[in-house]
Each structure stands twice: as C-alpha cells, then as structure tokens.
C-alpha positions in Angstrom: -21.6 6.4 -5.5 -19.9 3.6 -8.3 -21.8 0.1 -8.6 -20.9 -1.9 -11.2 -23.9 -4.3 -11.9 -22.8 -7.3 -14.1 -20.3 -5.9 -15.8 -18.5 -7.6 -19.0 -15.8 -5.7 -21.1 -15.3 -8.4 -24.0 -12.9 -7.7 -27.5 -13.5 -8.7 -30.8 -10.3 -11.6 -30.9 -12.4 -13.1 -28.2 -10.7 -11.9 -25.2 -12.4 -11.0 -22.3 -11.2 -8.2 -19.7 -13.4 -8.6 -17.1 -16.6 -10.7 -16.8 -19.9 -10.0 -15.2 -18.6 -7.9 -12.4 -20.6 -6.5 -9.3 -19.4 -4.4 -6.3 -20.2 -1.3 -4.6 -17.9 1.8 -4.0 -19.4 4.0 -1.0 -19.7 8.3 -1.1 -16.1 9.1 0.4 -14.5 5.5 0.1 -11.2 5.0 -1.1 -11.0 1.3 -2.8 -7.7 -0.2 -4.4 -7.6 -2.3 -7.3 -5.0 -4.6 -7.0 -3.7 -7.6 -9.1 -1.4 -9.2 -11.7 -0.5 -7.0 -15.1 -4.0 -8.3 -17.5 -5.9 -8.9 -15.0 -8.7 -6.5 -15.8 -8.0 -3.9 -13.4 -7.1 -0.7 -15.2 -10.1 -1.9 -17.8 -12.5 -1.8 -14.3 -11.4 1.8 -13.6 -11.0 3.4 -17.2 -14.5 2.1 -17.6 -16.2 4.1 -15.3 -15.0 7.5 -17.4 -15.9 5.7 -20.5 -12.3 6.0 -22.0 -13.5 1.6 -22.9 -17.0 0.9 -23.4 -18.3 -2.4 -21.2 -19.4 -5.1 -23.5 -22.4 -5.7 -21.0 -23.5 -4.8 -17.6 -24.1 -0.9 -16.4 -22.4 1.3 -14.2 -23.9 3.9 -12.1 -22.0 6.9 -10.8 -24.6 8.4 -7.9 -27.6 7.0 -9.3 -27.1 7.6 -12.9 -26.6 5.3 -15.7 -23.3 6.8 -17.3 -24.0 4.8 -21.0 -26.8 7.5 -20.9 -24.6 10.5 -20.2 -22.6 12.6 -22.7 -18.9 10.8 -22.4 -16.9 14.5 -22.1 -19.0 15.6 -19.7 -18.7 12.6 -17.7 -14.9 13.1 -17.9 -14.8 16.4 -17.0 -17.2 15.7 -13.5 -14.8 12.7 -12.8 -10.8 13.2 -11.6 -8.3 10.9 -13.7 -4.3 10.7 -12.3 -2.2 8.4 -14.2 1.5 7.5 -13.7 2.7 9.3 -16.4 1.2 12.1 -15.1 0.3 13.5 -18.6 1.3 17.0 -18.2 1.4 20.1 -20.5 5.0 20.5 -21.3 4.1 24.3 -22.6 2.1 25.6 -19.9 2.7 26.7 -16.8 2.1 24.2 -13.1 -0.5 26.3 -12.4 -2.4 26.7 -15.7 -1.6 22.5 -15.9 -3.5 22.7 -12.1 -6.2 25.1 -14.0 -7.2 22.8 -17.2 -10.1 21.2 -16.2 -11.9 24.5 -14.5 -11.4 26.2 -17.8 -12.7 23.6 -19.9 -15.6 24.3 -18.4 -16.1 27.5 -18.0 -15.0 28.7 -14.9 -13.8 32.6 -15.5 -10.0 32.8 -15.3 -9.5 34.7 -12.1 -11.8 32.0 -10.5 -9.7 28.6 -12.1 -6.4 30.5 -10.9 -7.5 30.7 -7.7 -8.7 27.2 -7.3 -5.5 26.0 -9.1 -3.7 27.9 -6.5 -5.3 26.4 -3.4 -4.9 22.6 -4.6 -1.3 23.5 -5.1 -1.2 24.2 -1.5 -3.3 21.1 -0.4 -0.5 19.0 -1.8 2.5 20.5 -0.5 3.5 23.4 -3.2 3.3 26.6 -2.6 1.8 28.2 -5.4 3.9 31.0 -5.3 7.0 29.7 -5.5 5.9 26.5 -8.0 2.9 28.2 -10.0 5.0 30.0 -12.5 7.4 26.7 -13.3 7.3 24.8 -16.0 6.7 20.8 -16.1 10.1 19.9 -16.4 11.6 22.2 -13.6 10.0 20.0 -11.2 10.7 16.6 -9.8 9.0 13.1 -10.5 7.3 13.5 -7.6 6.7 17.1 -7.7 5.1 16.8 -10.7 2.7 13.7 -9.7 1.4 15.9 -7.1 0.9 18.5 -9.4 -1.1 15.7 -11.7 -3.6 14.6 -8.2 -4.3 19.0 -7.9 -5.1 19.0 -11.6 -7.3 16.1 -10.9 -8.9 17.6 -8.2 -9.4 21.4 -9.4 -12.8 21.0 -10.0 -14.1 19.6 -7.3 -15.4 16.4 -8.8 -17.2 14.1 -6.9 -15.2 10.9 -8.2 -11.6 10.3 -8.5 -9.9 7.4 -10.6 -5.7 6.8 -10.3 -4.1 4.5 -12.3 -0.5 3.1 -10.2 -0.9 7.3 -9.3 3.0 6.8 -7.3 4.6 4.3 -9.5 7.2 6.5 -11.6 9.0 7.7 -8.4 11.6 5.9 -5.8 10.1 4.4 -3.1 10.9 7.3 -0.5 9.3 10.1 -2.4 6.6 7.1 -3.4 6.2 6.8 0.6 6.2 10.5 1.2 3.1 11.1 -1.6 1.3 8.1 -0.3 1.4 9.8 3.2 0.3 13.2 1.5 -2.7 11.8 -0.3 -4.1 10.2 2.9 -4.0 13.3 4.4 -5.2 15.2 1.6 -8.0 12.5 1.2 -8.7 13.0 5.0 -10.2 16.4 4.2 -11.6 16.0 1.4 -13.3 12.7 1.8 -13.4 11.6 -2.3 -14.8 8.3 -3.5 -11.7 7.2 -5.1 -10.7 4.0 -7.2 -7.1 3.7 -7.3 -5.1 1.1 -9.4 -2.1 -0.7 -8.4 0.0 -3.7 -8.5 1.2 -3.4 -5.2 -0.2 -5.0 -2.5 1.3 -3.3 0.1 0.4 0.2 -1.5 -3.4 -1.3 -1.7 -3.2 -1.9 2.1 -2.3 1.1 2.5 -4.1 3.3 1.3 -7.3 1.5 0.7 -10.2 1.4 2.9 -11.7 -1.6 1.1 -9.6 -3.9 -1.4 -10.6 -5.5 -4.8 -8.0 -8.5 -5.2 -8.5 -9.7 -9.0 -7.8 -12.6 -10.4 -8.0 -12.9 -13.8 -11.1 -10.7 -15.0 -12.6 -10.9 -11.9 -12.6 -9.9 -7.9 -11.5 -12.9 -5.8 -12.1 -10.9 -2.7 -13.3 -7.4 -1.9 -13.3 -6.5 2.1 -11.2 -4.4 4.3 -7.7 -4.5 4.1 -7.6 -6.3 7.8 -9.6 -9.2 6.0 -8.0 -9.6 3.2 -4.4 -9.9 4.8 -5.8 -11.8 7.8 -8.9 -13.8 6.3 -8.0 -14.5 2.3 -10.9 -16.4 0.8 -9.2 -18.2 -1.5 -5.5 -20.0 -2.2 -5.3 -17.8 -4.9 -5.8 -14.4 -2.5 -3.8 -16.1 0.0 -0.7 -16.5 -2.5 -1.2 -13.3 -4.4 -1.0 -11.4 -0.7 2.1 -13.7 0.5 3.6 -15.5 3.2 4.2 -12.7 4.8 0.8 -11.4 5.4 0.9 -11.5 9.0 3.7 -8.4 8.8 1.8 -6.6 6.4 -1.4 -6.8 8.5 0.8 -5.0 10.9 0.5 -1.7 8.4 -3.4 -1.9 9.2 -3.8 -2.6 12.4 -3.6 0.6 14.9 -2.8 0.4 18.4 -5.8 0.8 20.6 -5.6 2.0 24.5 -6.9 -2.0 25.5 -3.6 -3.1 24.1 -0.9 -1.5 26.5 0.3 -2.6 30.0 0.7 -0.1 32.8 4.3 0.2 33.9 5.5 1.7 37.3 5.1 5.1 37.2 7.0 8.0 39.2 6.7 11.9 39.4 9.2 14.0 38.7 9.4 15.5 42.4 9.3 11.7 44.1 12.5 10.8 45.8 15.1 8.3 44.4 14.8 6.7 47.7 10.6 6.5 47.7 10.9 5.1 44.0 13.8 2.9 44.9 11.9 1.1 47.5 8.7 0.7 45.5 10.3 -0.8 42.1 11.9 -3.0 44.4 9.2 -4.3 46.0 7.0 -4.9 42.9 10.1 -6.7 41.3 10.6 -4.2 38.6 13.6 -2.5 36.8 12.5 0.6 35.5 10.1 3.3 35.7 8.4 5.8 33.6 8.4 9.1 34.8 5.6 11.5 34.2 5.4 15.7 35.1 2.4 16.6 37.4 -0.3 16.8 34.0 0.2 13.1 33.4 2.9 13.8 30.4 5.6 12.2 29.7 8.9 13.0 31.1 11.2 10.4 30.1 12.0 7.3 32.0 14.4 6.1 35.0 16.3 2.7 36.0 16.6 0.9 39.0 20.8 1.2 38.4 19.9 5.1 37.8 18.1 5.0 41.5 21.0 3.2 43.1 23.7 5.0 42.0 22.0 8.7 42.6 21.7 10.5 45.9 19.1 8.8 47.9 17.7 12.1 48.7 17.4 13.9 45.0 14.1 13.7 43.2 13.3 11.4 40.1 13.5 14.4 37.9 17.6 14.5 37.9 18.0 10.9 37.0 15.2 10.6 34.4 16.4 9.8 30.9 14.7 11.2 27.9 12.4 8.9 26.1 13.0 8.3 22.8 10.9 4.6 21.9 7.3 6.3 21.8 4.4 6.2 19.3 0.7 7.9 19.1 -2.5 5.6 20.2 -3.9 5.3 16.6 -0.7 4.6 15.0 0.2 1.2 13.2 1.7 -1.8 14.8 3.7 -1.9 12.1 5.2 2.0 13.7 5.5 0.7 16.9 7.5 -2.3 15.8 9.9 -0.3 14.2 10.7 2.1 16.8 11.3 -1.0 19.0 14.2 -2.1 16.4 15.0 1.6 15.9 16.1 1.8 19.4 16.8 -1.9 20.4 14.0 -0.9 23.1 12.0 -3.6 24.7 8.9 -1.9 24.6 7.2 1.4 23.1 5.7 4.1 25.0 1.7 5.4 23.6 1.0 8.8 24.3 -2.3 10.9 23.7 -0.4 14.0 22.6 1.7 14.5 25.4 -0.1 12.2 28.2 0.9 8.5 28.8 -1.1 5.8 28.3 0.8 3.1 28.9 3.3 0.6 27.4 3.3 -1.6 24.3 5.5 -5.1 24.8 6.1 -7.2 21.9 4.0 -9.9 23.4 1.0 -7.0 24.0 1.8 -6.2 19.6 1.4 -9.8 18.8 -1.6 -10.3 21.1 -3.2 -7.0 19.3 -2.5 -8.5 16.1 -4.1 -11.8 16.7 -7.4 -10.1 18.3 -7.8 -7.8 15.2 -7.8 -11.3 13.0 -10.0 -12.9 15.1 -12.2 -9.9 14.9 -12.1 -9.5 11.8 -13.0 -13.3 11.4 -16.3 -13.2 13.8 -16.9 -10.0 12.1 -17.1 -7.9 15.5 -14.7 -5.1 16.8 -11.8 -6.0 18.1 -12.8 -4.5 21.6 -14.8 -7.8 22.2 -12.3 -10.3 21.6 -11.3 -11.5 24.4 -7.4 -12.4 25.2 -8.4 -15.8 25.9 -9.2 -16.6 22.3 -6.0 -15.4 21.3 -3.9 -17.2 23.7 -6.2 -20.4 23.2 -5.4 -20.0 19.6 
C-alpha cells in the first residue's frame, strides 16, 4: 500500500532528514514511527501527503507514483491527525467531522451523515456533541473528533503525527484503547508518529525505530523489544524491555496449569479428601457448563459442614483475565489483588491458571520464537528453562 524506495529528503544548508530510505507498509497495517526529536520521522510521514518534497527516491501509495499525482488530491484521498488537532474554531464538531467530504463534493445531506457515524465510531454521540463548538469539548474529546475528521471520507491511508500527545496519560490511554478498536473494524494502513516507545508497542503492528535519518530496525513489536539489532535499538528501547515486551505478548491456552477443580454440587467432605491427597490448598470451582464460579480453600473445607456442597463455601473470584489478553494484564491483576496466580477464562469458561513462573516462561518462549522466527507454539519449555 506505502513503499518508500530509496528515499532522501535533503535541505539547502546541507542538512539531510532522512537518507535513502526503503520499507514496505502492508493494505490494513498499522506501523509506528518512533525515535529521538530530528530524527527524520515526521519528515518520513509528512512525505507521503507531499506537505515536503523527497530530495530523491519515490514513494508509491497502492501502486502509483505520488510525485505524478496532483498534491490536493492526494491529500484529500489520504487521512492526516496531528496533535494539535487543527480544528475549526467557528464551525460546528460535526461540520469539523464533515470538511473533507465537502471538499470534495459529497452533497450535504450525504457528508452529514458520514460525519455523524464517525462521531459514533469514536465514542460521541453525534447528537449530543454534533452541534458543539471546538472549545466546549475536552482535549481528548476533541482529538477524537480530529481521527473522525480524518476518517470521513473513507481514505484508504491514514498518517498521525504524536495523534495522543496533548492529553494526560489516562485519557491518552483511554484513546489509544479506542483507536485499536476502531482500527479493528476498519482495518486502515496507518503510519503513526511518536516518541514514545511504549505507545509504538502498543499500537503498532510493525515498528520503524530511527536513528538519525534512518530505520535501525523495522519488525514486530515482539522483535524489537526482545531481539534489538543494534546497541543503539537496544538503548533507545531500554533496560526495561523485558517488561514492556510484557504489553505484546498475549496469553495463549499452552501457557496455563490446570488446578484442582470442584463443582458446585460436590461435597466439602469429597473435595476435602481429594485436595488432600493431591497435596493441594485450594480449588477452583466451576458451575455444571464449565464456568467459573469462584474458588474454595482447604481452611474453607475444614471449617464448613462436612456434608454441605462446595457451592456455600466458594469465594468469588476476582484475579481473572481473558486468553488473548497481555501478560502485561495478567501481571497486574496478580499485584492488584496480591493473588498468586490469575484465572484465563474463554468468556465465561475456565481454562486454567496462570502462575508467575507459567508468565515468565511465556515470556521467554515468545523471544525465543521470535528469535528462530517460528510461532511460539513450537518452542518447547525446554529451551526456555535451558536458557
């Protein structure tokens, strides 16, 4: 969808931007551009809308050269957020949300009611925020406003420049989570600029770390925080790598350990006896679909009547996650709830456990993986522990 193909931005004092740049963005891929203020990366993006001419090089946008394309038409087939957000003061959010469907052409009724529909997409309602004005909204209401505006038109490309950097880092957190949703649907090749390496993990399915002028490593975010290429990547990313690869790494079913499990209708006594003899001190308790109930001790078993069923001495649990979700999740609902391990559920049906030694082990298979460059399915534990 986006290749760069030797690409050289250069100015006339001599200084050069970026230099003889190559990479590939896929149909429907999100990439980050992440790196040091000057480092060429908002030159990369602004590029591709022609807002700066390259020096050298081309750049294709699906197949076509765009130094052979009109530059406002190009602009108006490409979506452009910026952290300022850049919009009208005088008009209303949804005429703002409208701009680019009028511009070309679109009748009025039709750019309303597009305008409308993005405003839903990104969590206004249209009704109640259409008819305000820029400055009755918040930072972050209005940068969501700015990504619909983007978006009314239903171009094929979208470019953000540090899109959630003018907002505190809850409501940066909140529109980060938005936009991957939103993205989820609608599946836009995006290049999105940022200094933040954690934001760039993120949200980015592949990452560009830059250097100056030009990409020390471009791979998956996995590879970049597990595998960095270079000292340079390595430092840029940061000792603490390992816990940021934590934000990137999901938790698969091949990861959990299978606890004791009881039914709700099963005796104290029949439960009692069986934890016992397997050594263990708790159980979790499941309903007759395979769902998760909550969860009952060994001291909850001893001190109830021998005779009563699980179900009256079960304790609600509170220390689960989804299969799918970040390590990263699961760690924190461990420390949330000072909880030794995590339940996974599939919706409402149990999977099994996650242990902290099970979280580090996953984490260590998914670098390994990423290092042979094979799933993480066919590491085996072996090569983590021999590690």
């Amino acid at each position: 969808m986006i290749r760069f193909e030797e690409v050289t931005k250069r100015y006339p004092d001599g200084t050069t931007a970026v230099d003889g740049l190559s990479f590939e963005v896929s149909e429907g891929e999100l990439v980050t551009l992440v790196g040091p203020s000057g480092c060429g990366k908002t030159t990369t993006m602004m590029m591709v809308n022609r807002l700066i001419e390259p020096t050298s090089g081309r750049i294709l946008v699906n197949g076509e050269d765009i130094a052979a394309l009109d530059p406002v038409r190009l602009r108006r087939r490409i979506g452009y957020v910026i952290q300022q957000v850049g919009l009208f003061p005088h008009r209303t959010v949804l005429d703002n949300t409208a701009t680019v469907p009028n511009l070309i052409g679109w009748k009025r009724a039709k750019a309303r009611a597009r305008a409308a529909e993005l405003l839903d997409l990104v969590g206004l309602d249209p009704k109640t925020y259409g008819p305000r004005y820029p400055q009755q909204l918040s930072g972050g209401q209005r940068q969501r406003v700015g990504v619909a505006r983007a978006l009314a038109a239903d171009p094929p490309v979208l470019l953000m420049d540090e899109p959630f950097g003018a907002v505190d880092p809850v409501v940066r957190e909140q529109l980060q989570d938005e936009f991957l949703r939103m993205q989820a649907s609608v599946r836009k090749t995006v290049l999105l600029v940022t200094h933040d390496i954690e934001e760039a993990v993120r949200l980015g399915d592949r990452i560009a770390v830059y250097g100056q002028g030009r990409i020390e490593q471009f791979d998956t975010p996995g590879a970049v925080l597990g595998t960095p290429t270079t000292p340079y990547v390595a430092e840029f990313v940061g000792a603490d790598r390992g816990l940021k690869r934590l934000s990137v790494t999901v938790i698969e079913p091949d990861d959990l350990e299978q606890p004791p499990i009881a039914r709700l209708d099963d005796t104290a006594a029949g439960v009692l006896e069986r934890l016992r003899a397997e050594g263990a001190r708790w159980a979790v308790v499941l309903d007759g679909h395979g769902d998760l109930h909550g969860w009952v001790g060994i001291e909850d078993l001893t001190a109830g009547s021998p005779v009563g069923s699980v179900g009256e001495l079960a304790h609600r649990m509170t220390a689960w996650v989804p299969v799918g979700a970040p390590l990263k999740q699961a760690f924190g609902v461990m420390l949330q709830y000072d909880a030794g391990w995590v339940a996974v559920l599939d919706g409402a049906r149990f999977l099994g456990v996650l242990t902290p030694a099970k979280l580090h082990e996953a984490l260590r298979r998914s670098v390994d993986a990423d290092a042979r460059g094979v799933p993480r399915g066919q590491v085996p534990f072996e090569s983590v522990a021999d590690a």
